[in-house]
C-alpha positions as CSV (number, residue, x, y, z in Angstrom):
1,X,0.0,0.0,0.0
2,X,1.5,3.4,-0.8
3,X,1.9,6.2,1.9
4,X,-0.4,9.1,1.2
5,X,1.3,12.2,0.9
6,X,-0.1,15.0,3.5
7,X,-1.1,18.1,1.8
8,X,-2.0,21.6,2.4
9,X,-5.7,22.4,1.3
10,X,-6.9,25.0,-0.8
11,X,-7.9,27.2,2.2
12,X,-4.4,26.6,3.7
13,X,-2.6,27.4,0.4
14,X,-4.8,30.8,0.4
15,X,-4.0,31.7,3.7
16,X,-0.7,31.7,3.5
17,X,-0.9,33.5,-0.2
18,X,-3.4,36.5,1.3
19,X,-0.6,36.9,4.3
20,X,2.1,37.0,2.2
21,X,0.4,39.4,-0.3
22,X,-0.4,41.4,3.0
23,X,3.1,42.1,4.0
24,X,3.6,42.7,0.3
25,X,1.2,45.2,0.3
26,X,2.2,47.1,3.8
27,X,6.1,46.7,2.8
28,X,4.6,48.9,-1.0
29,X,2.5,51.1,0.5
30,X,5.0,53.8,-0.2
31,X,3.8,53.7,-3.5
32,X,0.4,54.4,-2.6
33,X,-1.5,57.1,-1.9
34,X,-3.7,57.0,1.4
35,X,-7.2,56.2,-0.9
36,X,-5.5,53.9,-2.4
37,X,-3.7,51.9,0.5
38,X,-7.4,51.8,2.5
39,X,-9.0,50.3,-0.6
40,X,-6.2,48.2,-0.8
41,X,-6.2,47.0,2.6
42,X,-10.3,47.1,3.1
43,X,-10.3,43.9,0.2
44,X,-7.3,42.3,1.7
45,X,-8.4,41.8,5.3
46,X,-11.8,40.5,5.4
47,X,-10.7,38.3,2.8
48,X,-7.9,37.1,5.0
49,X,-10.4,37.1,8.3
50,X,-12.1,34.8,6.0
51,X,-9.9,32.4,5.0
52,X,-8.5,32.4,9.0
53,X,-11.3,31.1,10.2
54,X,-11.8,28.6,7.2
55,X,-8.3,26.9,8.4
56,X,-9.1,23.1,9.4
57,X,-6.3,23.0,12.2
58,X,-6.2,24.4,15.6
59,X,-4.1,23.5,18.0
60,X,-3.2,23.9,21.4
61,X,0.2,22.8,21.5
62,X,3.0,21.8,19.2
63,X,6.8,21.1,19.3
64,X,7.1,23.4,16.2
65,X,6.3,27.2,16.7
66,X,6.2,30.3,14.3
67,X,9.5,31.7,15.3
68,X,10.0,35.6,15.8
69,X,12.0,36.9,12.7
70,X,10.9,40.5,12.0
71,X,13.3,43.0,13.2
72,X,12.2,46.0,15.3
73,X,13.6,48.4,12.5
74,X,11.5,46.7,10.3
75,X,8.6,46.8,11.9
76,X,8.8,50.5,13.1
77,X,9.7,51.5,9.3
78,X,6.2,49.4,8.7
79,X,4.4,51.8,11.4
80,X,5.9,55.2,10.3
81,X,5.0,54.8,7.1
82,X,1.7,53.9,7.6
83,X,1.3,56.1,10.2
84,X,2.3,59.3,7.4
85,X,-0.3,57.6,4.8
86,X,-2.8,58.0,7.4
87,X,-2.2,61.4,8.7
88,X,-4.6,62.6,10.9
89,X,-6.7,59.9,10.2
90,X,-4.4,57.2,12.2
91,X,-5.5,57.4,15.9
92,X,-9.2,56.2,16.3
93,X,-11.0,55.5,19.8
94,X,-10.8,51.7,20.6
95,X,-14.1,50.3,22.3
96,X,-13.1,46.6,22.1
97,X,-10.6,46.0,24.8
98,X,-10.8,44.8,28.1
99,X,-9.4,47.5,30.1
100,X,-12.3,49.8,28.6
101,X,-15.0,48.2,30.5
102,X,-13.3,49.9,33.9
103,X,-12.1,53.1,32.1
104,X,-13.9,56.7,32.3
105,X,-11.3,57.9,29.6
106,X,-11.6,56.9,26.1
107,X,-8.4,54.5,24.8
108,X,-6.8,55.6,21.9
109,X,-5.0,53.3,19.4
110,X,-4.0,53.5,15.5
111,X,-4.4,52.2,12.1
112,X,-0.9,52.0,11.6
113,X,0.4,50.0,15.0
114,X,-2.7,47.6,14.5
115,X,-1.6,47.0,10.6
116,X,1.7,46.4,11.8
117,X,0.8,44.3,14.2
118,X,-0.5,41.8,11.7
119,X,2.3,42.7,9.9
120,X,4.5,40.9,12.3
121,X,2.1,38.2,13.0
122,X,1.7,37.5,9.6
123,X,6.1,37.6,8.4
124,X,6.9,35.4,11.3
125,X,4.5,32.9,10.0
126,X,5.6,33.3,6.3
127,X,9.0,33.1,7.9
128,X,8.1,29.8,9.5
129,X,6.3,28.5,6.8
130,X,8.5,28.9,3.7
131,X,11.4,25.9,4.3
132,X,9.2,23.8,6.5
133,X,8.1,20.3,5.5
134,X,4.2,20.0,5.0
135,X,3.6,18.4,8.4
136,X,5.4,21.4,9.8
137,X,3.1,23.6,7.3
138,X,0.0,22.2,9.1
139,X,1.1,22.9,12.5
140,X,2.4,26.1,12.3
141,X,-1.2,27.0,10.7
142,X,-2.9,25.6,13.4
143,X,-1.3,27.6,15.7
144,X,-1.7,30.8,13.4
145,X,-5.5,29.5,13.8
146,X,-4.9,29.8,17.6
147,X,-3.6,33.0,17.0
148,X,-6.1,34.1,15.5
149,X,-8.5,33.2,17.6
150,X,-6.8,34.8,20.9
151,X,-5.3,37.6,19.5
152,X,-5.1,39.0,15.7
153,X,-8.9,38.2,14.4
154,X,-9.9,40.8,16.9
155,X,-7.3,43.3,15.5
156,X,-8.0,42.4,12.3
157,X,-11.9,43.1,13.0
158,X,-10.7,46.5,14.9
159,X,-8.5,47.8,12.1
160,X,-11.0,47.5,9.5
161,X,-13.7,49.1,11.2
162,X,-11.5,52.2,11.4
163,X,-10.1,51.6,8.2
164,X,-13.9,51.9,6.8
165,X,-14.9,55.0,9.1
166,X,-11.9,56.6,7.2
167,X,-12.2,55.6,3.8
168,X,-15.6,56.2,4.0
169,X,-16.1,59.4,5.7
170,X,-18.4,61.9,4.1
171,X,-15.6,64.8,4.0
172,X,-13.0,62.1,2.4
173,X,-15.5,60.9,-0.4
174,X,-15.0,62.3,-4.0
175,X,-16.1,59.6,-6.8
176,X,-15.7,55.9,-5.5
């Protein structure tokens, strides 16, 4: 009887395409203008929140972990120059964190530290991902599944809502 290869599935192979288009995208948006970046990042992320929580795999624990392999510099250069794309659209008021159920005063975060956020989420798995064997593959998206469910998905969801409110806005809005 012959082994049966393991292999990635469709949504896998997608996932892993949509993040690495991501960084792509964030590591270009220099060439953007800010109308431009939004619309480019208002398609990309609901399609990756989508294919996220498509993945088969989640898992608790593994021997094999994404592995940290963004630089600081890297990821700062990411967050400046988002940050200057968005201009004074950048800092929005966050009503989904913990910490805002005790607060009186409103807790301010940004487009571009959330984006880069994924940003480094997403690399490190990319990083992890590109030499390892398929049964490696499969684990390291199940814990990018865990991931998402404890930490990013939420960002992600966060991000976009303030990416919308900006790209959006009534003053902002010539011919779309």
């Amino acid at each position: 009887m012959q082994d049966e290869k393991i292999k990635l599935s469709p949504n896998s192979l997608a996932f892993i395409a949509l993040t690495n288009e991501y960084c792509h995208a964030l590591e270009e948006a220099a060439d953007c203008d800010r109308d431009q970046f939004m619309a480019q990042m208002l398609k990309l992320l609901p399609r990756i929140y989508i294919a996220a929580s498509d993945l088969e795999r989640d898992v608790s624990y593994s021997e094999y972990e994404i592995l940290p392999s963004l630089e600081e510099e890297s990821y700062n250069q990411v967050r400046d120059l988002v940050s200057q794309l968005m201009a004074d659209e950048d800092v929005y008021l966050e009503v989904f964190v913990e910490d805002m159920k005790y607060s009186d005063m409103p807790i301010a975060t940004s487009i571009s530290e959330n984006l880069s956020d994924l940003y480094q989420e997403f690399f490190n798995f990319i990083a992890s991902v590109k030499e390892a064997d398929t049964d490696v593959q499969l684990e390291l998206i199940g814990q990018c599944k865990a991931n998402f469910r404890n930490y990013w998905g939420q960002t992600l969801c966060n991000v976009m809502r303030a990416l919308n409110t900006a790209y959006y806005n009534p003053a902002n809005q010539e011919d779309y």
